[in-house]
TORDRENSE-17728 format. One line per 10 residues: number of its first residue (from 0); their letters; for each residue x, y, z of N, C-alpha, C. Coordinates in Angstrom, 3 decimals. Layout:
BEGIN
NUM> a> X:Y:Z:X:Y:Z:X:Y:Z | ...
This chain:
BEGIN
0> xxxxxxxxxx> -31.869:67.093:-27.352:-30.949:67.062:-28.492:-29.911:65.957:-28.301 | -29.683:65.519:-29.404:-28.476:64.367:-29.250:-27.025:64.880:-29.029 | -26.352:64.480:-28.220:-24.838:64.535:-27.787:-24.173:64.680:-29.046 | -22.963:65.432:-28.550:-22.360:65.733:-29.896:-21.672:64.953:-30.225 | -20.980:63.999:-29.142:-20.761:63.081:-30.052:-21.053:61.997:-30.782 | -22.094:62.048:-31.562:-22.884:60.721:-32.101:-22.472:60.625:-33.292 | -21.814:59.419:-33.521:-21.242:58.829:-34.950:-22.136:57.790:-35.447 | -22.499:58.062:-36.645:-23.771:57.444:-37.540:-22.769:56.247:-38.518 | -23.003:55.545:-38.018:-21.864:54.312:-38.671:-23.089:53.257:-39.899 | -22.143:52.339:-40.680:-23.314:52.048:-41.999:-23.632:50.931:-41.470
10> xxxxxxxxxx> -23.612:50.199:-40.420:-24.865:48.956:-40.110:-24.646:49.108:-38.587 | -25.220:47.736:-38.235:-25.432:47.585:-36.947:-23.911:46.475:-36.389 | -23.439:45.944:-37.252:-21.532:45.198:-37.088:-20.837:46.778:-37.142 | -20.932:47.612:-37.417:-19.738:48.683:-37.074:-20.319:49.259:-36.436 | -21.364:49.588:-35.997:-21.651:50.130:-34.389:-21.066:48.612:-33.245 | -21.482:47.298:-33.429:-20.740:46.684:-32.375:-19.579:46.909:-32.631 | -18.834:46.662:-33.378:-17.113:46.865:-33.574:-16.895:47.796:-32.821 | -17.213:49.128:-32.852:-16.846:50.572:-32.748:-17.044:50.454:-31.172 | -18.271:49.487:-30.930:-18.554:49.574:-29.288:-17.425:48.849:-28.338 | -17.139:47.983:-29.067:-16.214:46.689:-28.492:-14.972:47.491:-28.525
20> xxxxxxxxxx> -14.283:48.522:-29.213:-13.155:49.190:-29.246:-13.449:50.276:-28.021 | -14.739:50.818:-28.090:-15.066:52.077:-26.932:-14.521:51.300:-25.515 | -16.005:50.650:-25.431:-15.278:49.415:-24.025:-14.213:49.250:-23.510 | -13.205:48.692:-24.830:-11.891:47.715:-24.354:-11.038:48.995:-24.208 | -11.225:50.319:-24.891:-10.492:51.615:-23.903:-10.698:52.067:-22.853 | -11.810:51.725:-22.246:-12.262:52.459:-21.511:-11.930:51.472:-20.361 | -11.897:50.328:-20.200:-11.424:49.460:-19.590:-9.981:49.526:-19.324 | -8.752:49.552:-20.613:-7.661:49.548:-20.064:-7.152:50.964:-19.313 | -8.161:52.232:-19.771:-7.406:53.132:-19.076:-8.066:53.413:-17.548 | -9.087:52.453:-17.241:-9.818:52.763:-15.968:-8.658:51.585:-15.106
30> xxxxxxxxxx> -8.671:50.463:-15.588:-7.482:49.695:-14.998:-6.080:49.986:-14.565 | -5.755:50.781:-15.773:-3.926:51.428:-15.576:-4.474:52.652:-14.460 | -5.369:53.510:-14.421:-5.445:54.644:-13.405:-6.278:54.015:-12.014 | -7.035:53.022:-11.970:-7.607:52.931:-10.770:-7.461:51.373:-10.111 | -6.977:50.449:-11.200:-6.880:48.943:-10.640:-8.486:47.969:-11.051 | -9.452:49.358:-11.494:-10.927:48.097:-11.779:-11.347:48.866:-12.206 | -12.216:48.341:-13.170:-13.306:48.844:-14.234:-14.548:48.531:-14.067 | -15.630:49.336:-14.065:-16.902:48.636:-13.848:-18.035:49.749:-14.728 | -18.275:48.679:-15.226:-18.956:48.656:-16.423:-20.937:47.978:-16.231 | -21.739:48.757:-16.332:-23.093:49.147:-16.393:-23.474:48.127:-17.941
40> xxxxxxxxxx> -23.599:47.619:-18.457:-24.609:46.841:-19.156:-25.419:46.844:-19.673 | -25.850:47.188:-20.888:-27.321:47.005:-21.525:-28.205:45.984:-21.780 | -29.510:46.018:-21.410:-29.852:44.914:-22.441:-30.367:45.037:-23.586 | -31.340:44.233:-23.943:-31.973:44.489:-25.537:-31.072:43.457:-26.108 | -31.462:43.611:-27.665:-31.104:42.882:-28.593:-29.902:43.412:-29.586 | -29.459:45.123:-29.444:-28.811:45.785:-30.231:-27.050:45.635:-29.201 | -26.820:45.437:-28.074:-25.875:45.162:-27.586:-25.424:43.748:-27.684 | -26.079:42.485:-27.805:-25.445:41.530:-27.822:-24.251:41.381:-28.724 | -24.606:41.937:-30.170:-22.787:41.854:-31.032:-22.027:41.885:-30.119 | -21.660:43.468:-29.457:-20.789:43.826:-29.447:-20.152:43.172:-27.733
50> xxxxxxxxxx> -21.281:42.279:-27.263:-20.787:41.475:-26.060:-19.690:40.666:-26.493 | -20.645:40.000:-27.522:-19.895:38.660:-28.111:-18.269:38.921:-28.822 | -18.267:40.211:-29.680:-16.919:40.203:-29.776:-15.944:40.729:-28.420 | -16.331:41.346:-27.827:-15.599:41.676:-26.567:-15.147:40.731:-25.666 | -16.065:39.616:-25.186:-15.554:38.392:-24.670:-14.472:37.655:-25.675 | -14.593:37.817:-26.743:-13.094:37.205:-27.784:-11.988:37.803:-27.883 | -11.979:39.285:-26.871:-10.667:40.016:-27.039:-10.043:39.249:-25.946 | -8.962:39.789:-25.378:-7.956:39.340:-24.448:-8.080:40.923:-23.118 | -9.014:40.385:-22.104:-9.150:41.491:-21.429:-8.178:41.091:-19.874 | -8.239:42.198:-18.701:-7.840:42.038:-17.728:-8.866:42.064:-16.781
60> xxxxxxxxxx> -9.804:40.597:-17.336:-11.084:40.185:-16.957:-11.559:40.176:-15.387 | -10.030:39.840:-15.018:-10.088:39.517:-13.375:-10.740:40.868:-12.476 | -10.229:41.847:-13.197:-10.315:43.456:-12.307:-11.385:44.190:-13.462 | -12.118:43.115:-14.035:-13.830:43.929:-14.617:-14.835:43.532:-13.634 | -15.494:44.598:-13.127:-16.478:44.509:-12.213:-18.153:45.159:-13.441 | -18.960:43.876:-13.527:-20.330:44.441:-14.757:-21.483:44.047:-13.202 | -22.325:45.547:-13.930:-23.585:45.269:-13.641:-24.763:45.775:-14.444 | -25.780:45.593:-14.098:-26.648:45.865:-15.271:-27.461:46.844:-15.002 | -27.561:47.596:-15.942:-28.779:49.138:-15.806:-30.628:48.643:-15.545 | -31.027:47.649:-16.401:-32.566:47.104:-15.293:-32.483:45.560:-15.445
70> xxxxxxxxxx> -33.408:44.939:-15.094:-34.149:43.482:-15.412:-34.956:43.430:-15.159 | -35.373:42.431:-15.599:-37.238:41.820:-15.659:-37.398:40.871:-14.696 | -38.680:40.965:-13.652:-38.710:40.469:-12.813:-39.217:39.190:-13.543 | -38.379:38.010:-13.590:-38.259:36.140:-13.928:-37.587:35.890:-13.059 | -37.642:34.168:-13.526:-36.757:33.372:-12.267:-35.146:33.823:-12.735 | -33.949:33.248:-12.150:-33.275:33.753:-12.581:-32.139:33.468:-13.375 | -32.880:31.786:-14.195:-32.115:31.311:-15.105:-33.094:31.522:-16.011 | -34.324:32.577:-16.300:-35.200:32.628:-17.181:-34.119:33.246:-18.756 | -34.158:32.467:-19.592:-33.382:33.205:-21.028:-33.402:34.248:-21.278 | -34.759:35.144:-21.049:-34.924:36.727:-21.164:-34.631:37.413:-19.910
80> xxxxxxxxxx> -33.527:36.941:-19.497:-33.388:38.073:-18.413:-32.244:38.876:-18.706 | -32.258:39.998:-18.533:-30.884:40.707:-19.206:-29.265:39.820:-18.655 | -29.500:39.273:-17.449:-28.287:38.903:-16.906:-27.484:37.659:-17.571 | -28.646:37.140:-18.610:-28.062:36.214:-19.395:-26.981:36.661:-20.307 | -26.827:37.971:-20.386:-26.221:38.190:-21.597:-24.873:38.936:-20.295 | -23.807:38.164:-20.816:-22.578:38.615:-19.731:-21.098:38.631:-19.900 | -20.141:38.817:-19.354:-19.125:38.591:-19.719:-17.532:37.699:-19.200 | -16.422:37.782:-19.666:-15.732:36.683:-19.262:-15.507:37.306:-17.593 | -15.791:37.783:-16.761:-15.548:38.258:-15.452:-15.845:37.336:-14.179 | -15.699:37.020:-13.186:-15.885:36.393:-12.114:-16.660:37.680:-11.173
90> xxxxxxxxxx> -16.617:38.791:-11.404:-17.328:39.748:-10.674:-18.481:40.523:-11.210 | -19.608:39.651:-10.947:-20.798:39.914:-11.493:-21.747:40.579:-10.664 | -22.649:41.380:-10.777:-23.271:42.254:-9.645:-24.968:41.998:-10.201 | -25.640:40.682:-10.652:-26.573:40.843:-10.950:-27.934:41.671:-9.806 | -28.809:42.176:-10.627:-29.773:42.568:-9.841:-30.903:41.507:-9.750 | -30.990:40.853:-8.352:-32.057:40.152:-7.978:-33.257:40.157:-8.344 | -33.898:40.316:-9.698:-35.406:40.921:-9.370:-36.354:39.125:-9.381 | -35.868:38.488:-9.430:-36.623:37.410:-8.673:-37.171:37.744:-7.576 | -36.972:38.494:-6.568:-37.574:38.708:-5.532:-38.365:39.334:-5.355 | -38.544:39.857:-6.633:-39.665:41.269:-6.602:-39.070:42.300:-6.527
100> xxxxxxxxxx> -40.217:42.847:-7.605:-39.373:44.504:-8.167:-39.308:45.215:-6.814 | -39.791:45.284:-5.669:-39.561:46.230:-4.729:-37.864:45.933:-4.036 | -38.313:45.166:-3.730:-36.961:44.025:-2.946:-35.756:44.110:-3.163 | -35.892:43.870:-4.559:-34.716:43.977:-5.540:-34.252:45.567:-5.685 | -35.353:46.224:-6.183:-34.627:47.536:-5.819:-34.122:48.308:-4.909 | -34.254:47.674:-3.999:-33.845:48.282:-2.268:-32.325:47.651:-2.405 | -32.274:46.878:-2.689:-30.873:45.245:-2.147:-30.138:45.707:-3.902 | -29.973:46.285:-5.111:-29.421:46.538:-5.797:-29.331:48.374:-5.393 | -30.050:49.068:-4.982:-29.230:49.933:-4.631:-28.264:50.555:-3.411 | -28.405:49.548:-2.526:-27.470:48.841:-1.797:-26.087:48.249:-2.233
110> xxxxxxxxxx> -26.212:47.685:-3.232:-25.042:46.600:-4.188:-24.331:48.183:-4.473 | -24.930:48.951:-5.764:-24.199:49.880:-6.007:-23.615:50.906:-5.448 | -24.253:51.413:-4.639:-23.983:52.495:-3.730:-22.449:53.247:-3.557 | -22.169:52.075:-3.284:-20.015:51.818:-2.985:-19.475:51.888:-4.055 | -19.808:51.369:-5.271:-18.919:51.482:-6.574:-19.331:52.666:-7.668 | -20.593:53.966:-6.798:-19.945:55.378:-7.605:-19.151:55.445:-7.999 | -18.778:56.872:-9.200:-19.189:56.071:-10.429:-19.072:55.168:-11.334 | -19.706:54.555:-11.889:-19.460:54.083:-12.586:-18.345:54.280:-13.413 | -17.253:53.272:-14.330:-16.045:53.602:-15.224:-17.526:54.318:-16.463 | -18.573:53.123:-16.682:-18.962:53.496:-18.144:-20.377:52.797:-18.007
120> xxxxxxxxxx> -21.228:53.617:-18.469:-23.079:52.788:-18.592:-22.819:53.142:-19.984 | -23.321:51.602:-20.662:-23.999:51.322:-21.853:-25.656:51.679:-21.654 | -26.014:52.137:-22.749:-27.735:52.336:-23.038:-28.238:52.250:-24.435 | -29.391:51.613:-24.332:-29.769:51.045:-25.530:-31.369:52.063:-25.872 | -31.867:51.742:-27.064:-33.275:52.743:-27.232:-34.223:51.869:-27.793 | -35.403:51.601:-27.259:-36.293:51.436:-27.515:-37.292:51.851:-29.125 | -37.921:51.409:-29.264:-38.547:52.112:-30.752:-39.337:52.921:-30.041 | -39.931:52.989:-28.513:-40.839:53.850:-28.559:-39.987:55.398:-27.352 | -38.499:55.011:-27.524:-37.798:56.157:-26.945:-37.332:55.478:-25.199 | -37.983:54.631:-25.045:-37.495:54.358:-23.671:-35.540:53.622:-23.490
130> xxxxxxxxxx> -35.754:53.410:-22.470:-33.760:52.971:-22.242:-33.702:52.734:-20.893 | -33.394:51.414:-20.720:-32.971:50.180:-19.675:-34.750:50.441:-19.029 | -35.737:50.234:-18.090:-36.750:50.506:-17.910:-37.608:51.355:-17.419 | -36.742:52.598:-18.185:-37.550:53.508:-17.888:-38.598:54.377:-19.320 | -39.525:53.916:-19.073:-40.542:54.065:-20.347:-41.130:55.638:-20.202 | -41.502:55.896:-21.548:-42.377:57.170:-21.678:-43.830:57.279:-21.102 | -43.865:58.445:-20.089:-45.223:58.592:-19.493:-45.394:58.283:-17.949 | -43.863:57.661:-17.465:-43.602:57.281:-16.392:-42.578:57.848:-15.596 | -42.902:58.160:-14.366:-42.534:59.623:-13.635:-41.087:59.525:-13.274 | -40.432:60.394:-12.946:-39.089:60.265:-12.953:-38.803:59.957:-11.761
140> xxxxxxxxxx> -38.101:58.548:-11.152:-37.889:58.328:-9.650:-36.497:58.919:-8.966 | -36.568:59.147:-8.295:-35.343:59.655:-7.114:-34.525:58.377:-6.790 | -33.075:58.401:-6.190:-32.572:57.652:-5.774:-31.974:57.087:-6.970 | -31.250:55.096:-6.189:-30.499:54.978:-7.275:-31.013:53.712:-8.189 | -32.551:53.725:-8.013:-32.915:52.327:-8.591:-34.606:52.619:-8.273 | -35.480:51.754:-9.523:-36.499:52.191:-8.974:-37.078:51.101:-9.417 | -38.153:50.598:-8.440:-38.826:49.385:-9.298:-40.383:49.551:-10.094 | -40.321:49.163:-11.451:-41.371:49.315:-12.343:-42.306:48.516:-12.418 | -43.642:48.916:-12.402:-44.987:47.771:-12.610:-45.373:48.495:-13.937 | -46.587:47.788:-14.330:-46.938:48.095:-15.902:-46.424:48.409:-16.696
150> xxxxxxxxxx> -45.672:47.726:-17.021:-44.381:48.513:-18.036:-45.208:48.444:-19.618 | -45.019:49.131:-20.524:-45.682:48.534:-21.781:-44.885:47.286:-22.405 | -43.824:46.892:-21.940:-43.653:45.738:-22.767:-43.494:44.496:-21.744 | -43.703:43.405:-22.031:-43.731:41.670:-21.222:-41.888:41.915:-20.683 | -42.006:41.431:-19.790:-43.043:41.321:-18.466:-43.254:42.321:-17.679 | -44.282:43.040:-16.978:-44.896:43.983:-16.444:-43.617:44.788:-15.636 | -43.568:43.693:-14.535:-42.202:43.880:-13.512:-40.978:43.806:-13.250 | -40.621:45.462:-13.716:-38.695:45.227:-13.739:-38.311:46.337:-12.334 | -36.795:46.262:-12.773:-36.127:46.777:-11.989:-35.064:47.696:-12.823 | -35.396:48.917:-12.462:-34.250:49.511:-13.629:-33.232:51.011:-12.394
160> xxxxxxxxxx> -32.076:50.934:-13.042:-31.530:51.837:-12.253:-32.123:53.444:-12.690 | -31.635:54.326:-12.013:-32.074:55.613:-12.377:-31.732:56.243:-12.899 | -32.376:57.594:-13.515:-31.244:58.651:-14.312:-30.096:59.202:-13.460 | -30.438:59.501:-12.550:-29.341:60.012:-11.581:-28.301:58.524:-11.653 | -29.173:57.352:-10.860:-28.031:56.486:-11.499:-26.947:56.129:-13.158 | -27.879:55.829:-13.776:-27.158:56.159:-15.356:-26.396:57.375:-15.642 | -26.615:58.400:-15.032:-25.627:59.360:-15.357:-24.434:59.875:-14.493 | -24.441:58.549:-13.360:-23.124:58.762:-12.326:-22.348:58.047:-13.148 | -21.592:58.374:-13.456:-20.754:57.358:-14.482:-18.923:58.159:-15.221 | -18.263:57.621:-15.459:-17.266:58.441:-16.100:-17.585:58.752:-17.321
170> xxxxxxxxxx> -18.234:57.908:-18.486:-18.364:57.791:-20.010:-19.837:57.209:-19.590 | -20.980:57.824:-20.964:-21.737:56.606:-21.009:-21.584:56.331:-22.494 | -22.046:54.655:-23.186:-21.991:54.688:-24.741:-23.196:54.149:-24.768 | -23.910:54.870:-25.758:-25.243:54.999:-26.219:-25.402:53.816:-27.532 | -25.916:52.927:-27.536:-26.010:52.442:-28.897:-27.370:51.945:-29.498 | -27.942:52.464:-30.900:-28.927:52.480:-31.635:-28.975:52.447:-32.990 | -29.729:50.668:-33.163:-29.731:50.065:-34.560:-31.192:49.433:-34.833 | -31.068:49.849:-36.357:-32.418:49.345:-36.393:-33.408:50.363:-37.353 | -34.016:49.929:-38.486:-34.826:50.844:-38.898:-36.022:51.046:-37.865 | -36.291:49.960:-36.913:-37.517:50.640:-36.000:-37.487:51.664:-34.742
180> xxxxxxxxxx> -35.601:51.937:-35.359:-35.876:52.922:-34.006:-35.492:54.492:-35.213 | -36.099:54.726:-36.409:-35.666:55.531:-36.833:-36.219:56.918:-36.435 | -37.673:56.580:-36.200:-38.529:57.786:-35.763:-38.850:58.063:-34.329 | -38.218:57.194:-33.263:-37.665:57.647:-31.971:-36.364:58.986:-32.253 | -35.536:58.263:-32.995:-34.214:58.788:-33.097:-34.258:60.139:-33.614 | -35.404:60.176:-34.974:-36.079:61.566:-35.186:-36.325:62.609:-33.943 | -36.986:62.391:-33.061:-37.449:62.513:-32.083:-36.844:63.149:-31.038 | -35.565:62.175:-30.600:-34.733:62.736:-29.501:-33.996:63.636:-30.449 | -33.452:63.093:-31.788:-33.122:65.146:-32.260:-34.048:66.064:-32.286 | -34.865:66.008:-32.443:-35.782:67.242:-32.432:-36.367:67.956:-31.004
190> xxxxxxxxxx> -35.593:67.265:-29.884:-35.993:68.109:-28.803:-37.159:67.312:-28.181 | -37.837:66.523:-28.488:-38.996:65.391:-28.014:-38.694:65.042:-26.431 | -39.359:64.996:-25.388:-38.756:64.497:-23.869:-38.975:63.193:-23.650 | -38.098:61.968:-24.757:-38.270:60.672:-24.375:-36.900:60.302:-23.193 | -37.475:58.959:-22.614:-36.642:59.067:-21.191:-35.224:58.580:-21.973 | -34.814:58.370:-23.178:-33.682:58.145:-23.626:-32.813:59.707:-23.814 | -33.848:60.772:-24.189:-33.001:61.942:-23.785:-32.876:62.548:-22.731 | -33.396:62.220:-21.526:-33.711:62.660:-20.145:-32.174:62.036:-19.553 | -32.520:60.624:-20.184:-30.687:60.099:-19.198:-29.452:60.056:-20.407 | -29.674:60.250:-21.156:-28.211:60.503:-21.497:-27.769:61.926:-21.870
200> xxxxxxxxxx> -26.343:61.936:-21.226:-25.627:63.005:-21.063:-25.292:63.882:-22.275 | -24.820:64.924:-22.160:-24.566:66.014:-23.210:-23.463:65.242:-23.766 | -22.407:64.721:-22.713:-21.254:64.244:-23.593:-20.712:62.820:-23.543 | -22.509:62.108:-24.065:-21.833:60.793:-24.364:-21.785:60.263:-25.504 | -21.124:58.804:-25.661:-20.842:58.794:-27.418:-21.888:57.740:-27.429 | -22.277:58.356:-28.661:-23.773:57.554:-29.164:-23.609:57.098:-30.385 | -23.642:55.901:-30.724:-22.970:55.056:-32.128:-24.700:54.650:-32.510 | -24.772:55.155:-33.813:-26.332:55.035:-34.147:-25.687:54.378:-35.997 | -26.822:53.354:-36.397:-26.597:52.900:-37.730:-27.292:53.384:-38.572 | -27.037:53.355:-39.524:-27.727:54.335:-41.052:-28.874:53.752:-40.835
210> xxxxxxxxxx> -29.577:52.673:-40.595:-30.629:52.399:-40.466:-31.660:52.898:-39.584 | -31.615:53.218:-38.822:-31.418:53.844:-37.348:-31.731:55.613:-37.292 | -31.102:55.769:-38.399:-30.765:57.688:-38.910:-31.483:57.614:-39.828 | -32.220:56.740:-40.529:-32.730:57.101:-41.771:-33.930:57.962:-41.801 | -34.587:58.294:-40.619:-35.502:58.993:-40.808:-35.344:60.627:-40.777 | -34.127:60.615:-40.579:-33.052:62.220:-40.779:-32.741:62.166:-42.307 | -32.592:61.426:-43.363:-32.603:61.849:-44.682:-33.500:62.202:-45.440 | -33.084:63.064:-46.146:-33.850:63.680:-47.329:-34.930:63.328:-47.576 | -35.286:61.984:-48.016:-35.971:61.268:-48.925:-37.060:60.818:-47.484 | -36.808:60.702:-46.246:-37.686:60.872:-45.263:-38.073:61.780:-44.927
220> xxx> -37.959:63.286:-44.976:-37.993:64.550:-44.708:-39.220:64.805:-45.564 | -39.475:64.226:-46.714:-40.085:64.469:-48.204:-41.543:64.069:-47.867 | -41.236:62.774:-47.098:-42.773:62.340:-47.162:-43.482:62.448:-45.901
């Protein structure tokens, strides 16, 4: 079942807006109570907005510590690698998977280990229910990172953190846009065991767009 708090906003610019405001709170009050913020990362294509306006706010960039929930094993200026997509920070924690998904997952859960929990993991959804690389049909790993072969989508070999990892965290924010993720989204409401409802928490905020929900209206219900 979806978290209660999930706000169904009317596109995919007021889910980034709404995200870029979640963030930049969650940041100043992890800063005023602890001195650093560290912040988990999505990739995909439905988080970039809300990167891009967030790097245009005025943050206390110095004491943001980001790392990222998986990547795809490429070189590591390859364009599709999640780590391309980043922020104004000097403290970056990319995960190596140039080296190979095994490698990398040993030496990134190493990296994290020390900075339990997380201030906040971002997570994104797949059309076919999956989130950061952990896909449907694929067994649930232990520990805090696990490395993936055959993945169903290019390229085969990633590196994704775990549910146990994704859900060490203070906040997580869930975000999902897109009419192709409408009948996933069906799905994880209805009780379905995709790994997007396996890792996110009872009480995280999940910003989903009318597009996104449309397969919860009426007029989808019908046919």
């Amino acid at each position: 079942m979806l978290s209660v708090d999930t706000q169904v906003l009317v596109d995919a610019e007021a889910v980034a807006q709404q995200a870029c405001a979640e963030i930049a709170a969650a940041a100043q009050a992890a800063i005023r109570e602890r001195g650093v913020f560290r912040l988990v990362m999505a990739g995909g294509g439905t988080p970039q907005r809300a990167y891009t306006l967030l790097a245009a706010t005025t943050q206390d960039w110095d004491k943001w510590e980001i790392f990222w929930g998986d990547e795809r094993c490429l070189p590591v200026d390859h364009l599709e690698r999640n780590s391309q997509m980043s922020l104004p920070t000097p403290h970056r924690f990319p995960i190596p998977a140039e080296l190979g998904a095994e490698a990398a997952a040993a030496a990134y859960a190493q990296t994290i280990h020390d900075k339990l929990p997380f201030d906040m993991v971002m997570l994104g959804m797949g059309e076919d229910g999956h989130t950061a690389s952990l896909f449907p049909g694929f067994a649930v790993a232990a520990g805090l990172t696990t490395a993936v072969h055959n993945a169903p989508k290019p390229p085969p070999d990633r590196v994704s953190l775990t549910v146990e990892a994704l859900q060490n965290c203070r906040q997580q924010l869930v975000l999902v846009t897109g009419q192709g993720k409408a009948e996933a989204m069906a799905q994880w409401r209805n009780g379905e065991h995709l790994p997007i409802a396996v890792a996110v928490r009872a009480d995280a905020c999940v910003l989903v767009d009318a597009a996104a929900n449309s397969w919860h209206s009426p007029d989808k219900r019908a046919k």
